[in-house]
C-alpha positions in Angstrom: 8.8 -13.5 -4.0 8.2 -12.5 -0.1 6.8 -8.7 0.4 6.8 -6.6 3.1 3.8 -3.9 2.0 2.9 -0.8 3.8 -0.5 0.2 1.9 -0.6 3.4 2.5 -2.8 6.5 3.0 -1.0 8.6 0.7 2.0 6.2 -1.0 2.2 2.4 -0.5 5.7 1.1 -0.4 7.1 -2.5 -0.7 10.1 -4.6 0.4 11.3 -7.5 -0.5 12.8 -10.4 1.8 16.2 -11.3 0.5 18.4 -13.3 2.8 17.9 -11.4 6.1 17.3 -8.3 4.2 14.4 -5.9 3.3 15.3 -3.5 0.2 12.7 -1.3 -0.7 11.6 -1.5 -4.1 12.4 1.6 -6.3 9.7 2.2 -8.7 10.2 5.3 -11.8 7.5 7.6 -12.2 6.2 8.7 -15.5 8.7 12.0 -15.3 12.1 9.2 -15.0 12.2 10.2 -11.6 13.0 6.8 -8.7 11.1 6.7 -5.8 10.7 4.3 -2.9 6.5 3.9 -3.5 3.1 4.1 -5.6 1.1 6.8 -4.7 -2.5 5.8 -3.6 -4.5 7.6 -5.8 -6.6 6.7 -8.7 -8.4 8.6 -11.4 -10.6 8.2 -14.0 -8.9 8.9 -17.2 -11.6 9.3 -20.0 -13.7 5.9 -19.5 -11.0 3.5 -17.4 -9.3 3.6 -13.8 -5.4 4.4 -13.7 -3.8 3.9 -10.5 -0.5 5.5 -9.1 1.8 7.9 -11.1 -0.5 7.6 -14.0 -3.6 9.2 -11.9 -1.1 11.1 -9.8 -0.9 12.6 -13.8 -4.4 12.2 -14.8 -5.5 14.3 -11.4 -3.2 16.9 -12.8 -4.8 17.7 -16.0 -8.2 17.8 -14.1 -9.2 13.9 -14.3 -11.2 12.9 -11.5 -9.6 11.7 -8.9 -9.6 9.8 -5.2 -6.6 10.6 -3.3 -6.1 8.7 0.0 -8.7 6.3 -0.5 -7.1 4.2 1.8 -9.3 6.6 4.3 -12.8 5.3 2.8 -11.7 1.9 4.7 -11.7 3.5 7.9 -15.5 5.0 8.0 -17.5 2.9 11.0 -20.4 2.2 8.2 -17.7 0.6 5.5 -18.8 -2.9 5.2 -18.1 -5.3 1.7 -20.7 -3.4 -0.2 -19.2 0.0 -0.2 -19.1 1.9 -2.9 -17.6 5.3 -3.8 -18.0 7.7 -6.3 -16.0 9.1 -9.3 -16.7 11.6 -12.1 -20.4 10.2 -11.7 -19.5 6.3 -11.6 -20.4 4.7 -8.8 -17.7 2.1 -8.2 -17.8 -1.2 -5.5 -15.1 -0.2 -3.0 -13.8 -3.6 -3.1 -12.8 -3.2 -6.8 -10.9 0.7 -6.1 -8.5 -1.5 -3.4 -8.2 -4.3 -5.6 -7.5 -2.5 -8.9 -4.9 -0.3 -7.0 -3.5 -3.6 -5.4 -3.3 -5.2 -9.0 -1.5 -1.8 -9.9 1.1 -2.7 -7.3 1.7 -6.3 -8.0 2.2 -5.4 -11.6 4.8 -2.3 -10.7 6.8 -4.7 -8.2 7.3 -7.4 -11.1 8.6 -4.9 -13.1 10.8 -3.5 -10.8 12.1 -6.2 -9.0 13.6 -7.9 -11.4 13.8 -10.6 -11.4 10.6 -11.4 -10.3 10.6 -15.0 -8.8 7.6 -17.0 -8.5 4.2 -15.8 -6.7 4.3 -13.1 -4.6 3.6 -13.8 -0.7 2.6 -10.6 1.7 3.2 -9.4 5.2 0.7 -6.5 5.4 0.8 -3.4 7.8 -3.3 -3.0 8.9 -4.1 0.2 10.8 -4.2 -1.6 14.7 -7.8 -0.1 15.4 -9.3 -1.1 12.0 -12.9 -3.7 12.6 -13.2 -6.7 10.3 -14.4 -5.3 7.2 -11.7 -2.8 7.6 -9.0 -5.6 7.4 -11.2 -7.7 5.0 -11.5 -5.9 2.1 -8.0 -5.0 1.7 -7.4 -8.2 2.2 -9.5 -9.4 -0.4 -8.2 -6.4 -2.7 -4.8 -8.4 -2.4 -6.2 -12.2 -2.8 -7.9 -10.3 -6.1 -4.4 -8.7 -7.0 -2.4 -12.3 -7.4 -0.6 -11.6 -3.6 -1.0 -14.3 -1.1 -1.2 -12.4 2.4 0.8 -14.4 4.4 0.2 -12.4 7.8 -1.2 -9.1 8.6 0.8 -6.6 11.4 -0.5 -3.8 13.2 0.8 -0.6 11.0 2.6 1.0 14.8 3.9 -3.0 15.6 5.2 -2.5 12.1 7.0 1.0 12.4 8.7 -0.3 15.5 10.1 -3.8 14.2 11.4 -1.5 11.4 13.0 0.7 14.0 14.8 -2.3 15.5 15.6 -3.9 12.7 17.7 -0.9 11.0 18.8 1.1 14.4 19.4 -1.6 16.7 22.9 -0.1 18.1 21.0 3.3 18.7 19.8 1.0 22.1 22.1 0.8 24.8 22.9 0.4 28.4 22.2 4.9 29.2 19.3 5.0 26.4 17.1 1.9 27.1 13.3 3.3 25.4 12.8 5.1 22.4 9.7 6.1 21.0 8.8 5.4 17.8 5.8 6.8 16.2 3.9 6.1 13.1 2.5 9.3 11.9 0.7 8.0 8.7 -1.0 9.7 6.1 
């Protein structure tokens, strides 16, 4: 299964190539509700990491918690050994992006249905990010079972969207359109 994944600051969304197309997955939260992404969070829930709406939950009874975590990745000193803390564990960095990204590839199988074969990644990278800042999430998604096929700058990104789903809204009297990606 080909992915288009925006690992986001605050949600990460996913589509899926099919035929020209690029649905984004629908995922159900733990209150029935469908929404378009996994929120990038995680908690510590009694002795074990939960990811997405489940330490979305956890964080609301009080469970430690790391919300945009995403941000860590973007500190000029992050390098393969960082680590963070939660609720007094000190956890390798590499294994918060990878256990999130394992979280993902999990959710999309079971929401894509049905889920064909290995699942094969463009991913959106912020454009200013250094090497480890592109490594380690790449790595989180080797880890995770998803074959990154090719990275895109996150702004490239928002504007190959923009042409992809708008392209009448360009014409002979409006020939440049901004289009901005505001992020987390």
């Amino acid at each position: 299964m080909r992915l288009g994944v925006d690992f986001g600051t605050t949600t990460t969304a996913i589509a899926i190539v099919d035929r020209g197309n690029y649905p984004i997955v629908s995922f159900v939260n733990n209150h029935d509700d469908t929404v378009d992404f996994v929120p990038s969070i995680i908690a510590l829930d009694g002795d074990r990491l939960v990811y997405g709406f489940d330490a979305e939950d956890a964080a609301r009874e009080g469970a430690p918690h790391l919300r945009s975590f995403k941000r860590l990745l973007s500190r000029t000193d992050v390098n393969q050994d960082a680590e963070v803390e939660l609720g007094g564990l000190t956890i390798p960095l590499i294994d918060v992006v990878s256990g999130f990204l394992t979280h993902v590839a999990k959710s999309v199988r079971s929401a894509a249905k049905p889920a064909r074969g290995e699942l094969e990644a463009v991913v959106g990278i912020p454009a200013p990010a250094h090497s480890a800042q592109r490594l380690i999430p790449l790595e989180g998604f080797r880890r995770a079972g998803i074959d990154v096929v090719a990275m895109i700058n996150e702004p490239s990104a928002a504007g190959f969207e923009y042409t992809h789903r708008l392209t009448k809204s360009l014409n002979s009297r409006r020939t440049r359109i901004l289009v901005y990606d505001l992020g987390g």
